[in-house]
C-alpha positions in Angstrom: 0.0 0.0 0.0 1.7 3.1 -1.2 0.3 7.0 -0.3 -0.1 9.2 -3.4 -0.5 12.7 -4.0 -3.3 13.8 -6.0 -6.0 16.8 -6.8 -9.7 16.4 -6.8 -11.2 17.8 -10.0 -13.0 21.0 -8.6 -10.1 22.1 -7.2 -6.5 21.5 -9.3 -4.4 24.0 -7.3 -4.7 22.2 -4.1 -3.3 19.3 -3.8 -3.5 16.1 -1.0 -2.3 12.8 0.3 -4.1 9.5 0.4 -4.2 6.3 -0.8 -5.0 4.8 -4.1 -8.7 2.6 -3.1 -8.2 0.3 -5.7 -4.7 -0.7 -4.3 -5.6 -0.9 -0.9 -6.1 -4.5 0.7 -9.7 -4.9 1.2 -9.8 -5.2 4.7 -9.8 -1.1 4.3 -11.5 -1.0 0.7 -15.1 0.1 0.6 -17.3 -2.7 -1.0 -17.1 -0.5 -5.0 -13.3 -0.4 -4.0 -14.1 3.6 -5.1 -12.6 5.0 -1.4 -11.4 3.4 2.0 -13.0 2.9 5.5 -11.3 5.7 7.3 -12.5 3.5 10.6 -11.4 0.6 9.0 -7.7 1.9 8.2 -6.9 3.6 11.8 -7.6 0.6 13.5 -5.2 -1.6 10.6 -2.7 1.2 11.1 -2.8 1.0 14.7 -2.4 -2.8 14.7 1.0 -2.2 12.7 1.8 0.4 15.7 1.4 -2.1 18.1 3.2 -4.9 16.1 6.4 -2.4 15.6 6.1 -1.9 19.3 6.6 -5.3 20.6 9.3 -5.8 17.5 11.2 -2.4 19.4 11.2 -3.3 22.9 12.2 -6.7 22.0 15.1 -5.3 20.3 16.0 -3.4 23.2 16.2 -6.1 25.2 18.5 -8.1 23.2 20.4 -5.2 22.8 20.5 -4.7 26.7 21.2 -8.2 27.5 24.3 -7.9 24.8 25.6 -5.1 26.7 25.9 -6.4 29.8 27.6 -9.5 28.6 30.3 -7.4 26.8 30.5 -5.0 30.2 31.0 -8.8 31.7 33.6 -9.7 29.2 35.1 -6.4 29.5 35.2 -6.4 33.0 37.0 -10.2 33.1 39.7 -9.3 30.4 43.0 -7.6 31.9 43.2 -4.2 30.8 46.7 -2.9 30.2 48.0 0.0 31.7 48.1 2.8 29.1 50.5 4.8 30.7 53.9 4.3 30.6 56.1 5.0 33.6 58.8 7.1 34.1 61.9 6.1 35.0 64.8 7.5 36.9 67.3 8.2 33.7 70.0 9.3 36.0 70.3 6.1 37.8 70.2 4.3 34.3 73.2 6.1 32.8 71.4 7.4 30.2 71.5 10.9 29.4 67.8 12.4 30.1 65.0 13.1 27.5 64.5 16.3 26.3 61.5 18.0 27.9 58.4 19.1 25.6 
């Protein structure tokens, strides 16, 4: 089911959105299939709501449930120490590094 743009005859300069009645399923499609059920499509429309609903917060729950394992993983993998120490270069023998 694809919206469309289209003018009503009377009227050319304005111009509106809707649906095509004779591609609609006809669940929606009024019984000459020459317009749609508003009724009939807000409840269709807010079945397909509900559906991408459930689909979403399943989604975030795998995708919570995927962060704590890696925060798990994370936490049992040694990390290693990004900084570097400094050492003593006078009790090395080495001549120091310049500062900067």
């Amino acid at each position: 089911m694809c919206s469309a743009e289209f003018n009503y005859k009377e009227n050319k300069a304005e111009t509106y959105l809707g649906f095509v009645a004779e591609d609609v399923p006809d669940l929606v499609a009024m019984n000459d299939r020459k317009g749609i059920n508003p009724m009939d499509m807000v409840a269709v429309l807010t079945k397909v709501v509900q559906e991408q609903q459930k689909a979403l917060l399943a989604q975030q729950k795998s995708i919570t449930e995927l962060q704590k394992k890696i925060s798990k993983i994370e936490g049992a993998t040694p990390k290693k120490n990004k900084r570097l120490s400094v050492r003593d270069s006078s009790k090395s023998g080495r001549p120091p590094l310049p500062a900067g």
